[in-house]
C-alpha positions as CSV (number, residue, x, y, z in Angstrom):
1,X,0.0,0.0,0.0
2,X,2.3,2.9,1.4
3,X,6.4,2.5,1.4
4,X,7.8,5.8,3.1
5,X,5.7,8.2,4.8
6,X,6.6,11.9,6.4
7,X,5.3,12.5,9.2
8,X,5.3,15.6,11.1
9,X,2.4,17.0,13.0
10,X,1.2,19.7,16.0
11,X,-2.7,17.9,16.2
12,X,-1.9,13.9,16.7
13,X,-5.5,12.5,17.6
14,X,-5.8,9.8,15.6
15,X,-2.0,9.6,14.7
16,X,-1.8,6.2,16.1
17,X,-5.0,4.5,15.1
18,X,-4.0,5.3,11.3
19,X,-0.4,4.7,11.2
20,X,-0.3,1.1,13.1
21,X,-2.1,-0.9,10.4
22,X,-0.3,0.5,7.9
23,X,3.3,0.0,9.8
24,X,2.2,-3.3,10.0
25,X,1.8,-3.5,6.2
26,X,5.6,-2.5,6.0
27,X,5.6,1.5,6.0
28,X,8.4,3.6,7.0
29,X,8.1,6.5,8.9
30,X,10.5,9.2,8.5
31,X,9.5,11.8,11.1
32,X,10.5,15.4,13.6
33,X,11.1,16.2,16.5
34,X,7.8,15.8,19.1
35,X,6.3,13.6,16.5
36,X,9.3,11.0,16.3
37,X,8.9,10.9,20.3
38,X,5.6,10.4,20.4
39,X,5.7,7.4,17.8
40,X,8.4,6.0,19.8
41,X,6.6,6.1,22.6
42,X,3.6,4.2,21.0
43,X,5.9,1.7,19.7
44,X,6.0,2.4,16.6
45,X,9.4,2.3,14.5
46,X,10.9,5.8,13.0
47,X,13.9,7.0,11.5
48,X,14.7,11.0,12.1
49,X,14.5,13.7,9.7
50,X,18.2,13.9,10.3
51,X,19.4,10.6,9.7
52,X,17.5,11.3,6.3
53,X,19.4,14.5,5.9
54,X,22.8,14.0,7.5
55,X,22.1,17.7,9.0
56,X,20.7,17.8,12.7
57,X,17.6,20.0,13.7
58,X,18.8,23.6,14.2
59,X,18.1,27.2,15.2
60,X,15.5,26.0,18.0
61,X,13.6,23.5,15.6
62,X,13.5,26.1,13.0
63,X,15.5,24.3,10.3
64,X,14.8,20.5,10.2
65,X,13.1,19.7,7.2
66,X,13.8,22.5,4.8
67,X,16.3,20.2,2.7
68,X,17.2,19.1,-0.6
69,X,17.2,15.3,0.5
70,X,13.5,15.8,1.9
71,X,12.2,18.0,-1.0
72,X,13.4,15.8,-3.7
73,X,11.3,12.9,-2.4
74,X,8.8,15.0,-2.2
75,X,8.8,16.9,-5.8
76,X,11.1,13.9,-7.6
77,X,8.4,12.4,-10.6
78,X,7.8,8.9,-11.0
79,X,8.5,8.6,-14.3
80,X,10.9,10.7,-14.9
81,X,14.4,9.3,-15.7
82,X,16.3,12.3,-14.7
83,X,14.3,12.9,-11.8
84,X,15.4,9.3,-10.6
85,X,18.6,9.4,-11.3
86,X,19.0,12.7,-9.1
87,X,17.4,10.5,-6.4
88,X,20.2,8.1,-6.9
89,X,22.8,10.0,-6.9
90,X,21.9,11.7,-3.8
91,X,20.9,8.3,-2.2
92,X,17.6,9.1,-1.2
93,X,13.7,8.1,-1.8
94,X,10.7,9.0,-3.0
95,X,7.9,9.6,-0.3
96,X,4.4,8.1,-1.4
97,X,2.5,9.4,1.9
98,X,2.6,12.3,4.1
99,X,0.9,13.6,7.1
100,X,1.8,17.1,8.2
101,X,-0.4,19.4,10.0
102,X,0.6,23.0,11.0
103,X,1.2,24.6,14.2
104,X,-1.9,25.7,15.6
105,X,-1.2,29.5,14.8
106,X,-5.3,30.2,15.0
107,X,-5.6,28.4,18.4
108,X,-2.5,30.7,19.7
109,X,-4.1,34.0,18.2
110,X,-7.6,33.4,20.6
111,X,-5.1,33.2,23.7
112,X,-3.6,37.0,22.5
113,X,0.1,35.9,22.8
114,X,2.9,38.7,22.7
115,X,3.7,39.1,19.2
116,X,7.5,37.5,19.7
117,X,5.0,34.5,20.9
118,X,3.1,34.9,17.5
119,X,5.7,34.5,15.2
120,X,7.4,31.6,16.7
121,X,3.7,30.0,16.0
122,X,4.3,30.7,12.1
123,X,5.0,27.0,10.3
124,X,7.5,27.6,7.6
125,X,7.9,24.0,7.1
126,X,4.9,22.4,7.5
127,X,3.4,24.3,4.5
128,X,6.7,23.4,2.3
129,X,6.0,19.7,2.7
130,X,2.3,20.0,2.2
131,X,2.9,22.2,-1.1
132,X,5.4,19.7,-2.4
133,X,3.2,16.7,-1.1
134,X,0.5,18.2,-2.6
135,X,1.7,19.1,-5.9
136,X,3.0,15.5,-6.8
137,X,-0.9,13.9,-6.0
138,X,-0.1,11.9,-8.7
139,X,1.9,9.6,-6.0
140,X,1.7,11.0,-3.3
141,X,-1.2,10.7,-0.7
142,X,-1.0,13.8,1.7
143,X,-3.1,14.7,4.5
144,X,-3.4,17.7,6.7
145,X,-6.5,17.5,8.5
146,X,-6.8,14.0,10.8
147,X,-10.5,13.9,10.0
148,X,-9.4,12.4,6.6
149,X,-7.6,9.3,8.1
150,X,-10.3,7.3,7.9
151,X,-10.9,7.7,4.4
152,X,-7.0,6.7,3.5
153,X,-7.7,3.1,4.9
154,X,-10.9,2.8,3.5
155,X,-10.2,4.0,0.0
156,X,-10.7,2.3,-3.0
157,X,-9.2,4.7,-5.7
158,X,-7.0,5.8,-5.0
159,X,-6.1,8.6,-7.5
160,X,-9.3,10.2,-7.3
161,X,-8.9,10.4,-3.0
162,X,-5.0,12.1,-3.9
163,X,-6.5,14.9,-6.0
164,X,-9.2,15.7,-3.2
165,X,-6.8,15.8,-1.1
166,X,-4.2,18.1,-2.5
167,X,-6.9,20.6,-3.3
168,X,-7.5,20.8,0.6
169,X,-4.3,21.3,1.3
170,X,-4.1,24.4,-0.8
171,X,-7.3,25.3,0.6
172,X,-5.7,25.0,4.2
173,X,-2.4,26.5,3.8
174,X,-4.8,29.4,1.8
175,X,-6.7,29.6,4.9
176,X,-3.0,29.6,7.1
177,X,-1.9,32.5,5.2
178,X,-4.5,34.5,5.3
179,X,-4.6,34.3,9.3
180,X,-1.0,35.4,9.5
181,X,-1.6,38.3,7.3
182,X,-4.2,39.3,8.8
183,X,-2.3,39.4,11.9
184,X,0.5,41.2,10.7
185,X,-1.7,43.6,8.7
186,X,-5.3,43.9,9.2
187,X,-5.9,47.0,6.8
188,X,-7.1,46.2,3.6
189,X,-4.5,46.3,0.2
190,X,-4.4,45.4,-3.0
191,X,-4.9,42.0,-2.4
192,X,-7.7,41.3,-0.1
193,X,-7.8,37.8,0.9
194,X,-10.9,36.6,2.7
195,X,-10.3,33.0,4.7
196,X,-13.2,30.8,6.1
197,X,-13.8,28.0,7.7
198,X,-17.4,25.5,7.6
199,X,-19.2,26.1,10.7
200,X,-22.3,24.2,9.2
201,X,-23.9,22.9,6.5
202,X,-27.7,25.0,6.8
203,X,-30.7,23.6,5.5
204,X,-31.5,25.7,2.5
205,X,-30.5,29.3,1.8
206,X,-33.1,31.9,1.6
207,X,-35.8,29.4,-0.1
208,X,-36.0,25.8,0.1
209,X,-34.0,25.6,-3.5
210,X,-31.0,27.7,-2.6
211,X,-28.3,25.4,-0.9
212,X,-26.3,27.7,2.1
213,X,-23.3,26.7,4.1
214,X,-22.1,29.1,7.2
215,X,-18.5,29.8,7.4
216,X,-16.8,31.6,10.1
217,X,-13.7,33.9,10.1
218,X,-10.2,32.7,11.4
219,X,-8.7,34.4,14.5
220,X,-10.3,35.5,17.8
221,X,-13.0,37.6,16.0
222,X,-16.1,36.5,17.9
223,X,-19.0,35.7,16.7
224,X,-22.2,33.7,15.8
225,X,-20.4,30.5,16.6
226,X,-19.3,31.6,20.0
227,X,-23.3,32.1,20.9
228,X,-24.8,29.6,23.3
229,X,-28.6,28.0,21.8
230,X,-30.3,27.4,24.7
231,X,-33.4,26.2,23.0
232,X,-35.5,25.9,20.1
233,X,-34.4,24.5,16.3
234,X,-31.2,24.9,14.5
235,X,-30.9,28.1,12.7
236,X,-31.4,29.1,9.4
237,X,-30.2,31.5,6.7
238,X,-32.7,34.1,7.1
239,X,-32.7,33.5,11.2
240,X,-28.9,34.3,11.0
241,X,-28.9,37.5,8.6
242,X,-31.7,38.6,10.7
243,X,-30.0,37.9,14.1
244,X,-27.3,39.8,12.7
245,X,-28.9,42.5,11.5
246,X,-30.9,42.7,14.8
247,X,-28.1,42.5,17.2
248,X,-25.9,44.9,15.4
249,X,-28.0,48.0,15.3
250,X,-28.8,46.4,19.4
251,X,-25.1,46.7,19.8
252,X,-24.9,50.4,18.5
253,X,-27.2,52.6,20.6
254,X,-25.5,52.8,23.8
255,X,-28.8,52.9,26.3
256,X,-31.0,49.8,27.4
257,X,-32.8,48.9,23.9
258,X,-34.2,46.3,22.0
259,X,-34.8,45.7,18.4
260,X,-37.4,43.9,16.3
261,X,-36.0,42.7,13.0
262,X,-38.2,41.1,9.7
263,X,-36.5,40.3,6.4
264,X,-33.4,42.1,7.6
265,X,-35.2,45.2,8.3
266,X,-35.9,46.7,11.5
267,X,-39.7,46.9,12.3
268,X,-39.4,48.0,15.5
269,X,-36.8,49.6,18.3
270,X,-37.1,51.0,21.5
271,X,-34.6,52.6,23.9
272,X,-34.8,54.0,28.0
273,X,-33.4,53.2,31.4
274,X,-35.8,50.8,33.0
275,X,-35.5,47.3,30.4
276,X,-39.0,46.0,31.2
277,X,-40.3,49.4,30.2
278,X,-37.9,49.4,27.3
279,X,-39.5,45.9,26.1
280,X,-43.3,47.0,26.3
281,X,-42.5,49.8,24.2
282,X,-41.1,47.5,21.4
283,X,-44.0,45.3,21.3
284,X,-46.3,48.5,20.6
285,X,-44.1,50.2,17.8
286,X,-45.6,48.6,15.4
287,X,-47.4,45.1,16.5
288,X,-48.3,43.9,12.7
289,X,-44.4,43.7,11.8
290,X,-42.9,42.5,14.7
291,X,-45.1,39.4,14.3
292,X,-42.9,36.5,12.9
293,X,-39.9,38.4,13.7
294,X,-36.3,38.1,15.8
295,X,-35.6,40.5,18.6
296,X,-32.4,41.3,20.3
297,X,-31.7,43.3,23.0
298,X,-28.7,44.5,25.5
299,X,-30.5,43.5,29.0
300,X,-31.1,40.3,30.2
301,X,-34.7,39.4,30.0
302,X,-36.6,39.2,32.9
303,X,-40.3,37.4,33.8
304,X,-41.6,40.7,33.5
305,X,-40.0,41.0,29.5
306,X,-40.6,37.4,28.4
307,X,-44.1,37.6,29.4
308,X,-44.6,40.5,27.0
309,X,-42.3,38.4,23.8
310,X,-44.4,35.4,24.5
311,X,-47.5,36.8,23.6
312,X,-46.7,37.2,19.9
313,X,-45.0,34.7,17.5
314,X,-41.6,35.4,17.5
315,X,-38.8,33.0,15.4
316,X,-35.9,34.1,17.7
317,X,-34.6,36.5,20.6
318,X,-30.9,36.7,21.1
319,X,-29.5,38.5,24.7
320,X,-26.7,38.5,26.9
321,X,-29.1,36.4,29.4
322,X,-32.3,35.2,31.1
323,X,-33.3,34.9,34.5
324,X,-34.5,31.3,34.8
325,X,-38.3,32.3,35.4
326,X,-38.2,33.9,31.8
327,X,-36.5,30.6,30.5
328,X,-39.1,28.5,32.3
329,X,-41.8,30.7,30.5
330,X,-40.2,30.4,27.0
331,X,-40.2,26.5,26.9
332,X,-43.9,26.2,26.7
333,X,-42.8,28.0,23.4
334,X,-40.7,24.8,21.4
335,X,-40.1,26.4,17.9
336,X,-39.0,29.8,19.7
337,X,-35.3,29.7,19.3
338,X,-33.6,31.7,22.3
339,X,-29.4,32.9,22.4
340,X,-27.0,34.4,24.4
341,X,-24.1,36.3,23.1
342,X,-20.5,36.6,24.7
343,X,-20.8,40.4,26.3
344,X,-17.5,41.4,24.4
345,X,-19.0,40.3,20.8
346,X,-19.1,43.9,18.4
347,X,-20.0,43.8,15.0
348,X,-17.8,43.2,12.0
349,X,-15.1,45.8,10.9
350,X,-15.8,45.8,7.5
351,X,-18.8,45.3,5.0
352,X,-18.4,42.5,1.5
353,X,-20.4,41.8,-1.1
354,X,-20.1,40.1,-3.9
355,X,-20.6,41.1,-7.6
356,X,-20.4,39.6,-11.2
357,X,-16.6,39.0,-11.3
358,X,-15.6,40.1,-7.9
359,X,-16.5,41.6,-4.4
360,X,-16.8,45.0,-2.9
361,X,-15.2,46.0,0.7
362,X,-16.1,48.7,2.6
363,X,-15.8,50.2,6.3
364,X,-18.9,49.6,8.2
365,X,-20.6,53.0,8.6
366,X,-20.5,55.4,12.0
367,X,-23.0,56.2,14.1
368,X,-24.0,59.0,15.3
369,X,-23.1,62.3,13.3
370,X,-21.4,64.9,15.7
371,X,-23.5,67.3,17.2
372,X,-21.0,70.0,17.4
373,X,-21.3,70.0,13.1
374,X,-25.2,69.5,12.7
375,X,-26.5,73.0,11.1
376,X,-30.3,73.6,13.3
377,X,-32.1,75.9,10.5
378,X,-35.0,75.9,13.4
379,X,-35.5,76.8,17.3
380,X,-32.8,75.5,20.0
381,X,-32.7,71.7,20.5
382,X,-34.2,70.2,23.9
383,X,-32.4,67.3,25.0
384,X,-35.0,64.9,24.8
385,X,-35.4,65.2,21.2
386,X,-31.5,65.7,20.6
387,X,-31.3,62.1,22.3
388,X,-34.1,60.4,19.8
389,X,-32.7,61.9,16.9
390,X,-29.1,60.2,17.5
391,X,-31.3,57.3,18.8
392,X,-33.2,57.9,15.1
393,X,-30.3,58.3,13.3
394,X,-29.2,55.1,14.0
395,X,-32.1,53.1,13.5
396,X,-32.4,54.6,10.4
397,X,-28.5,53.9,8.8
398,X,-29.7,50.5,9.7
399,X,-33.3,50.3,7.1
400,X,-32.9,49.5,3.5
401,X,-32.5,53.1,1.6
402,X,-34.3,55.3,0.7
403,X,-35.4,55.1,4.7
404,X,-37.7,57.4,7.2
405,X,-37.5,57.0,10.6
406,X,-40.6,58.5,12.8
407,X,-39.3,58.8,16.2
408,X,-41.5,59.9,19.8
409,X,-40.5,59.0,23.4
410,X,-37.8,56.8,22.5
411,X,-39.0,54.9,20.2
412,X,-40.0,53.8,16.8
413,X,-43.3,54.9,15.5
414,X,-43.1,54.7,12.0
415,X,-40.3,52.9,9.7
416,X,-40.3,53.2,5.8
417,X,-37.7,51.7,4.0
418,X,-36.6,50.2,0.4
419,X,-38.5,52.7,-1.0
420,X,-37.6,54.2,-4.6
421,X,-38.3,57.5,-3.8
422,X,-38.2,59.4,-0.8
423,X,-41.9,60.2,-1.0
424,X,-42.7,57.1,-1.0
425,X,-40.7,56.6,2.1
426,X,-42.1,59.0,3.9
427,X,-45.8,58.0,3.2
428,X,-45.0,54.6,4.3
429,X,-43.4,56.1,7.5
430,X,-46.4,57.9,8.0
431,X,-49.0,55.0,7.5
432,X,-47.9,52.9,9.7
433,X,-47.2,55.3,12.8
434,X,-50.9,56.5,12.3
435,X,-52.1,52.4,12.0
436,X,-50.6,52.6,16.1
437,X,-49.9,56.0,17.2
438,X,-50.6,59.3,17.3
439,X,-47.6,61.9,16.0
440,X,-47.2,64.9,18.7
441,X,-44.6,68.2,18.7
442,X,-42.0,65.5,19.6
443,X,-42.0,63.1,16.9
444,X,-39.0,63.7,15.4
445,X,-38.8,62.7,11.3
446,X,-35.1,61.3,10.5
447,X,-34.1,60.2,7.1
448,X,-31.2,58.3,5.5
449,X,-30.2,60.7,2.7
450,X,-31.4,64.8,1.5
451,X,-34.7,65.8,0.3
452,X,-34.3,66.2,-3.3
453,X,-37.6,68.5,-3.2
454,X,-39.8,70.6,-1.1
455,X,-42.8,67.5,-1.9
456,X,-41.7,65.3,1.3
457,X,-41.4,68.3,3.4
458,X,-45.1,69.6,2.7
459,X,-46.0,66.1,3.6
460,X,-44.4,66.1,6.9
461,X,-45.7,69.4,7.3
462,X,-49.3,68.4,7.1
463,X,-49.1,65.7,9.8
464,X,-47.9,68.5,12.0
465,X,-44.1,66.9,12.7
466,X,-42.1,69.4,13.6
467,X,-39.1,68.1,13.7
468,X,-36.4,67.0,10.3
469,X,-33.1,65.6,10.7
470,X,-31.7,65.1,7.2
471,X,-27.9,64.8,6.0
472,X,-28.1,67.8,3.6
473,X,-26.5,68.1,0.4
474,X,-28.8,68.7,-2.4
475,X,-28.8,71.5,-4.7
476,X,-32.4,72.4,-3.9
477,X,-30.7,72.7,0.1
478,X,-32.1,76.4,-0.1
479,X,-35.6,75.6,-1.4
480,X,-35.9,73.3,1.6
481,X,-34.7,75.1,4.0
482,X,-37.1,77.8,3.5
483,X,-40.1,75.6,3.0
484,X,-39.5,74.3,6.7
485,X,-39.3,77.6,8.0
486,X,-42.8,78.6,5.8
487,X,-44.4,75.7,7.1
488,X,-42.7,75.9,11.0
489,X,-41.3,72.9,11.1
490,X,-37.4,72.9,12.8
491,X,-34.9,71.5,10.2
492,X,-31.8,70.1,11.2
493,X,-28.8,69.0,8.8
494,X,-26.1,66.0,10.0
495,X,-23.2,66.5,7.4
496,X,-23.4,62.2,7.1
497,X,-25.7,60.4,4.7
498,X,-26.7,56.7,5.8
499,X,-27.6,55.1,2.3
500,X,-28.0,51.3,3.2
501,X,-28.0,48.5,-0.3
């Protein structure tokens, strides 16, 4: 079966189990350091690297297998007579199977070693002997992950296993490098390089026909996978775009809040100082949308909180806790799919999407606008509505453009979003807050981008809102200006559009 074998490895679970029948068989392991030991130590025969190379292991372990004699098994072709004589002459062999795995350089950056730490945890050999492996799958077999040991010993072709094989050894030593450069440099260059790794296979995508798979990022970046389910089904596509959606914007406004999210939209958020209150003021922004939705929040949910969630069909709540009378409440509810996230979780640095032929980054945007540069064409701000329009403003960078937000008494009372005109936007805004609510001198209008015309403001006008935080920029600026000071409503520009695609 196999002749000569490499073998060098940081992860040895399994290491035993899959080289003892093939010893057996005759193999000979040629093999470093720690792993040499260890196969001593389970009886199995080895010869060191150095024996191989007539040069010991130097510069703390550094150099050991960075050598002609090793490479040239490695990269020598079977049937090539040059190739073979080279082997000859040098009095070495060809390896047909190798097992290297790296040192665990992603394991190391979650513990937050000192960077001399760091670098000492960069393989420089481990990835030489895969690449070579790897490029000569003709005849060689190479493996870096010991999940794949199991399907060495039981394969029946051979030549079809090699190629899988290689291709995930470029995949790995891919994903390697990208977790060093990141390290070394996080900013984004000329060459972006984006490394995953499977956290699950999902269900379906969006619909039932779309297949979905979640990958998570390399490093100590925290996220989705470090959540705790503490009930309900597995998640979905939608349920994770949706949690993520719901807990970012939850994550951005600083105060007590919680946030109702549908089709990655928020339909609902609410802000204050006491988190029960905070809770039955989300539930009555707008109690149509929030139906079949996902709320997060920032508090831990009381009795008091999950009494108000469970009387509407909800698909999933993510917090940083639950005291366990709420829990006991929500397992009456079986579908209802409840999380916790790690208190030190924040949302992704930058924004990627694809497109035909390539992907776009971007910095996530910044919330709020500075005060100290917002231009007031109106009367003097109070502080109650200074705090819901940077509440507002948020909430609003966060709907689909072209957005309203329709703010009173911290809290959402109207959301129009995905609209393809800002009329439209603000009509939408305004039907639903009048479906629930009633719009007083303190509703506070915010939207994502300017008013291109005076049409939207002699809208708001006529519902008697009074007050418009917009980002300004439009070169009907004047015309609006002086509408809102014809029609009395206070007009307020941020400097900061919010456009959201």
């Amino acid at each position: 079966m196999f002749r000569r074998a490499l073998v060098s490895v940081s992860d040895k679970s399994g290491l035993i189990e899959f080289l003892e029948p093939l010893v057996k068989k005759g193999l000979q392991l040629i093999s470093t350091g720690g792993t040499a030991q260890f196969l001593r130590d389970h009886k199995l025969p080895v010869v060191d690297v150095s024996e191989v190379t007539q040069f010991p292991e130097v510069m703390d372990g550094r150099v050991k297998t960075l050598h002609p004699k090793i490479h040239m098994g490695l990269l020598a072709r079977a049937g090539n007579a040059s190739d073979l004589e080279v082997l000859k002459k040098f009095e070495t062999e060809m390896f047909d199977l190798v097992v290297v795995n790296l040192y665990p350089f992603e394991e190391s950056l979650k513990k937050n070693l000192p960077p001399a730490e760091m670098i000492e945890k960069i393989d420089i050999g481990g990835p030489s002997m895969l690449r070579s492996a790897a490029k000569s799958f003709e005849r060689i077999t190479v493996v870096c992950d010991p999940k794949d040991y199991p399907r060495i010993l039981d394969s029946t072709d051979k030549a079809a296993l090699n190629k899988q094989l290689a291709a995930k050894v470029f995949q790995h030593c891919s994903y390697y490098d990208s977790l060093i450069s990141q390290y070394l440099n996080p900013e984004v260059t000329e060459q972006f390089i984006l490394g995953g790794k499977l956290e699950k296979e999902l269900r379906y995508g969006e619909n039932p026909h779309q297949k979905a798979r979640w990958y998570k990022f390399g490093g100590n970046l925290q996220g989705f996978q470090d959540f705790k389910i503490l009930q309900g089904k597995e998640l979905s596509y939608n349920n994770l775009l949706d949690l993520d959606a719901a807990l970012t914007l939850s994550l951005e406004i600083l105060e007590k809040n919680a946030v109702a999210v549908k089709h990655n939209n928020p339909c609902g958020v609410a802000y204050g100082s006491d988190a029960d209150d905070v809770m039955q003021r989300l539930v009555k922004t707008d109690p149509v949308s929030i139906f079949g939705g996902i709320v997060a929040t920032n508090c831990t949910i009381s009795l008091k909180m999950a009494d108000e969630l469970s009387k509407i069909f909800l698909e999933c709540i993510v917090a940083p806790g639950y005291s366990d009378e709420a829990l006991a409440l929500f397992s009456k509810k079986k579908n209802l799919r409840l999380l916790t996230y790690p208190t030190q979780v924040k949302k992704n640095p930058l924004v990627v999407k694809t497109i035909m032929g390539g992907f776009l980054v971007q910095d996530q945007d910044v919330f709020p606008s500075p005060a100290d540069q917002w231009q007031n064409f109106g009367r003097p701000v109070p502080e109650t509505i200074k705090a819901d329009i940077i509440f507002g403003e948020k909430v609003c960078g966060y709907l689909k453009s072209n957005s309203i937000a329709l703010i009173d008494n911290k809290m959402t009372i109207g959301l129009g979003m995905g609209q393809v005109n800002r009329v439209d936007a603000v009509e939408q805004s305004l039907g639903r807050a009048l479906k629930h609510h009633q719009i007083t001198s303190q509703t506070v209008l915010i939207s994502d981008a300017f008013f291109p015309f005076t049409d939207s403001i002699e809208l708001i006008a006529k519902h008697k809102i009074k007050w418009v935080f917009q980002p300004g920029g439009s070169v009907k600026d004047e015309d609006v200006v002086k509408k809102c000071q014809e029609l009395d409503v206070n007009l307020i520009f941020s400097g900061k559009r919010h456009f959201r695609h």
